[in-house]
C-alpha positions in Angstrom: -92.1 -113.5 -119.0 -94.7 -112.7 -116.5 -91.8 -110.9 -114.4 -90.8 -108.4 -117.1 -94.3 -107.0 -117.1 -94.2 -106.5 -113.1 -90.8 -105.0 -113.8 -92.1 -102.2 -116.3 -95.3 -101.6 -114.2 -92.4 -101.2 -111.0 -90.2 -98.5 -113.4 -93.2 -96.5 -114.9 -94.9 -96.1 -110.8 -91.2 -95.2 -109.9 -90.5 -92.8 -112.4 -94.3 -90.8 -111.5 -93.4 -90.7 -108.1 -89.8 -89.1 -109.2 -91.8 -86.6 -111.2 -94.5 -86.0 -108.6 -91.9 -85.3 -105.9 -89.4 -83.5 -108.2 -92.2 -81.0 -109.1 -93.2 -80.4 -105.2 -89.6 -78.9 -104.6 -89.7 -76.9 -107.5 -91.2 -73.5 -106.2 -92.2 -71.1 -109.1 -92.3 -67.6 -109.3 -89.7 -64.4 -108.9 -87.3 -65.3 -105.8 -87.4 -62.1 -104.4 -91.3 -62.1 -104.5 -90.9 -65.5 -102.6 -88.6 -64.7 -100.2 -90.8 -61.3 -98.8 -94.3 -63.6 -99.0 -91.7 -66.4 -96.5 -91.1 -63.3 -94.3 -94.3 -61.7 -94.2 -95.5 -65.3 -92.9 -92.8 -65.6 -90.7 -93.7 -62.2 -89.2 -97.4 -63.2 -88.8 -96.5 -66.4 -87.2 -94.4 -64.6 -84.9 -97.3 -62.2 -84.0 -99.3 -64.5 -83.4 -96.9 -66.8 -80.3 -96.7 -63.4 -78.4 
């Protein structure tokens, strides 16, 4: 029974790394809010190459 231990330890590190990576795509806040703070970056950025 020593492999059904190694197989829950395998699905619980699995199922963090789900969460952790699910929660790094989820952006919060008001999309229009995001979507001028994206642009003003991209507008710096820009400034900045010329």
């Amino acid at each position: 029974m020593a492999r059904g231990n190694q197989r829950d330890l395998a699905r619980a590190k699995n199922m963090k790394k789900q969460q952790d990576a699910a929660r790094s795509q989820k952006k919060d806040g008001d999309p229009k809010k995001r979507m001028e703070s994206d642009a003003d970056k991209m507008r710096r950025k820009q400034a900045e190459g010329t």
